[in-house]
C-alpha positions as CSV (number, residue, x, y, z in Angstrom):
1,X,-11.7,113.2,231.9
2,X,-15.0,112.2,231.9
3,X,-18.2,112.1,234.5
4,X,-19.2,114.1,237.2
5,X,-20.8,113.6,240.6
6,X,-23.9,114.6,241.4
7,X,-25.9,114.8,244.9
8,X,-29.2,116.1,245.7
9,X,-31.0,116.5,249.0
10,X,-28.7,114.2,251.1
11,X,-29.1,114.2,254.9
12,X,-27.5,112.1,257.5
13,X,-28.8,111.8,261.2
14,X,-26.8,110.4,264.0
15,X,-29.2,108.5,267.0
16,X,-27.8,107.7,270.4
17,X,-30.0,106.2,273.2
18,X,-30.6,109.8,274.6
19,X,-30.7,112.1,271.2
20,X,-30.9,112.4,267.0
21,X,-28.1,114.7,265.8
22,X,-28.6,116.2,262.0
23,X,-25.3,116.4,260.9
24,X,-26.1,117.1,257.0
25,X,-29.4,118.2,255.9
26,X,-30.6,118.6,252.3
27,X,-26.6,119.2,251.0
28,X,-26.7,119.5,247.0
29,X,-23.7,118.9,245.4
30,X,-22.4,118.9,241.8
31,X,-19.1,118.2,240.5
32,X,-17.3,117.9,237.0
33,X,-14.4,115.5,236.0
34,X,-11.0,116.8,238.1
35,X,-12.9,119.4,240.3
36,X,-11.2,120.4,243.4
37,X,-13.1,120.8,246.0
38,X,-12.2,122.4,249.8
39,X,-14.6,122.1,253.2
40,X,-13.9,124.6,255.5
41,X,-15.4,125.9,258.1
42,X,-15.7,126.3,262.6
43,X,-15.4,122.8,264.1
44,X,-18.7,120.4,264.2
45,X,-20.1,121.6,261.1
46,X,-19.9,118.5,259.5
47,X,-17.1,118.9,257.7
48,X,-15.5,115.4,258.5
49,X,-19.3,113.5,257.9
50,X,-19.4,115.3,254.3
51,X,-16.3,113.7,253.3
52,X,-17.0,110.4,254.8
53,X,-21.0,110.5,253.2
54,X,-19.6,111.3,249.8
55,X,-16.8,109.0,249.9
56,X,-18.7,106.1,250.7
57,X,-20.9,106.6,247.1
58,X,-17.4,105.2,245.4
């Protein structure tokens, strides 16, 4: 296989009417060809936005 992913600095902020939430800040990420990778961690720390941010780059 070849490529790999690779993210640098990448933040996402949720607004409402009433407040900002910074669910990702500054993540770096690098991944090679057929890498498995596994989030885990307590709920609400971003686990779910991670996978939706990166999956979005495809």
């Amino acid at each position: 296989m070849e490529g790999s992913v690779k993210i640098e600095n990448a933040s996402k902020i949720f607004v409402s009417k009433n407040e900002s939430v910074e669910a990702l800040k500054d993540v770096n990420l690098e991944l090679s060809a057929g890498s498995f990778v596994s989030l885990i961690g307590p709920s609400g720390n971003g686990k779910r936005t991670s996978h939706c941010f990166y999956n979005r780059l495809h």
